[in-house]
N, C-alpha and C positions, 0 to 999 in steps of 0.2 A: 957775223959780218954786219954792220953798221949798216943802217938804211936812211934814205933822205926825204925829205918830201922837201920838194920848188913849189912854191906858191907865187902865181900873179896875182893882182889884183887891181882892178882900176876903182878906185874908191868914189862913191859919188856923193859921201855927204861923211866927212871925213870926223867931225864932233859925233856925230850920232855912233860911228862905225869903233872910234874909240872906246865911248864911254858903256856901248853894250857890248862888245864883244874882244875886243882886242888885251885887255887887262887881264879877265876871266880866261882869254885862251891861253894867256901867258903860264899861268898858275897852274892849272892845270896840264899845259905841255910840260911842267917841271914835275906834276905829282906822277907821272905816265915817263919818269925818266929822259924827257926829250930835252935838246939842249939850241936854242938858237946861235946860228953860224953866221946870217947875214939879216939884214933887214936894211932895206934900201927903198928910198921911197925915189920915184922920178927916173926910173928906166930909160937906157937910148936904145933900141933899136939898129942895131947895124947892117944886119943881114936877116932878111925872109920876112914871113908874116909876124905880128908879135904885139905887144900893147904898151906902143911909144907911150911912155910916161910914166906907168904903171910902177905899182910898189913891188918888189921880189922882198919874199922871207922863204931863208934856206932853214930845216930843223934837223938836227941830226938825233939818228935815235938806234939805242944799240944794237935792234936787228928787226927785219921785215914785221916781224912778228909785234912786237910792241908798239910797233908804228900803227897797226893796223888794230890793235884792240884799241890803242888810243880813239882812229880814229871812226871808231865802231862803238864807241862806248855811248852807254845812255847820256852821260854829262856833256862829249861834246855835239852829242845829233843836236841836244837843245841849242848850243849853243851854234850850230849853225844855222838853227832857224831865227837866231837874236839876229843874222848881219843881214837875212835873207832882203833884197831891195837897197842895201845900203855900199853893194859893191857887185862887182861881175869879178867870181874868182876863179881860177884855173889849179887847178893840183895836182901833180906828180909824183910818183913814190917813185924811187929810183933805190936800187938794191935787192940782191937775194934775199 
């Protein structure tokens, strides 16, 4: 069964956050099977608490399982510590 992760993000220094992490994640969520669904930068808020403005990327990935070595893997801990200071992110895995 297919699994998702939702990611917020409110970026706070949007060159720096591109050029060290967002290309390199891309690459790798392809080599780890993952396929992005949405990527939306500037969020509205409708209803509840939430991060009016903020970027959503949806990934879709073919089960719990792969999502989660992905994102266990040596290649991208590093690459979360490339963004660490350059956004406030939020993450969800949605799926069996």
């Amino acid at each position: 069964m297919p699994a998702w992760f939702v990611v917020t993000a409110r970026v706070h220094d949007r060159e720096a956050f591109v050029q060290n992490y967002a290309g390199a994640a891309a690459k790798l969520t392809a080599e780890y099977g993952g396929t992005y669904v949405l990527r939306g930068p500037s969020a509205t808020q409708l209803e509840g608490e939430g991060n009016e403005g903020a970027s959503v990327v949806v990934t879709q990935w073919p089960d719990r399982e792969t999502a989660l070595r992905f994102w266990n893997s040596p290649e991208y801990t590093a690459l979360k510590k490339a963004r660490e200071g350059l956004a406030d992110i939020s993450v969800t895995l949605i799926g069996d």
